[in-house]
N, C-alpha and C positions, 0 to 999 in steps of 0.2 A: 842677107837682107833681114831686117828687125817687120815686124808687125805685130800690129796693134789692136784691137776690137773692145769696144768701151760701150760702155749705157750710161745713161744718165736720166731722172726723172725729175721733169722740171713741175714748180708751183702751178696749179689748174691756169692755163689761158696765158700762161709764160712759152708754150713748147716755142711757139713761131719766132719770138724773138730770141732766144738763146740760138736758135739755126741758126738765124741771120748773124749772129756774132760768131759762132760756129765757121760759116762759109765764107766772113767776110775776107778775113786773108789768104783766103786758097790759092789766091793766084800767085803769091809771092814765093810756096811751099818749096817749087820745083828745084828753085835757085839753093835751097840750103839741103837737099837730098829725101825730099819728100815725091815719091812717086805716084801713090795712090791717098788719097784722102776724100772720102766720101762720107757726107751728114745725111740718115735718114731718120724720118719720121716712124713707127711702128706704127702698123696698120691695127693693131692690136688694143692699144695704149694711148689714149690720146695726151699724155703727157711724157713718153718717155721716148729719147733719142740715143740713135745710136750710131757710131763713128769707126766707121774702119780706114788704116792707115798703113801703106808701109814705104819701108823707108830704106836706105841707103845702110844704115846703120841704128844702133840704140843707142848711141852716142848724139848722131846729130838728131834726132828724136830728142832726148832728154836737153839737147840745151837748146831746141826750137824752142821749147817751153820757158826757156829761162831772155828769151829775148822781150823787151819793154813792150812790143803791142802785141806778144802773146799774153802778158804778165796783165796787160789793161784791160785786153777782153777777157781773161778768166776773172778777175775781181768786178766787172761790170755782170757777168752772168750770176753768180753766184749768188746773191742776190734771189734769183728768180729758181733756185734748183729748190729740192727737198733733202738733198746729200744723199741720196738713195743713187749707189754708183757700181758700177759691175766692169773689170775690168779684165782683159786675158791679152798675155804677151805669146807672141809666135815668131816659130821660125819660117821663113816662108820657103817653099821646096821649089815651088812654081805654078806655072797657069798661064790661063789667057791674059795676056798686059805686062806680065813681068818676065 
């Protein structure tokens, strides 16, 4: 199993709607080898989110990304980010969910 743990710091008063395009295709995830994928807010930061994921593989990870309404929603968010991005790949050993 591949995982994932990302940050991202969006433009002041953008965080709520990058989530919303964030969580908007979650429900599709499961169907292409997405098992955990979860958007949070930091309690910390009121601009910056973070995204952990894992997955079946790094493989169907890398080309969920390269499908047309993931391609849409990351060119519609971008927009609202500061490109301030924090990224860590893992392996995942186990735990409660997987």
């Amino acid at each position: 199993m591949y995982g994932y743990i990302g940050s991202m710091k969006a433009k002041p008063g953008c965080r709520d709607e990058v989530a919303a395009l964030l969580t908007a295709g979650a429900t599709g995830l499961r169907a292409i080898g997405c098992s955990h994928y979860i958007v949070f807010a930091s309690d910390c930061d009121p601009d910056t989110i973070w995204v952990t994921e894992v997955w079946e593989s790094k493989e169907k990870h890398d080309a969920s990304l390269r499908l047309p309404e993931a391609k849409a929603a990351i060119a519609k968010a971008m927009p609202m980010l500061t490109g301030e991005f924090t990224r860590q790949e893992l392996s995942v050993l186990g735990g409660l969910g997987v």
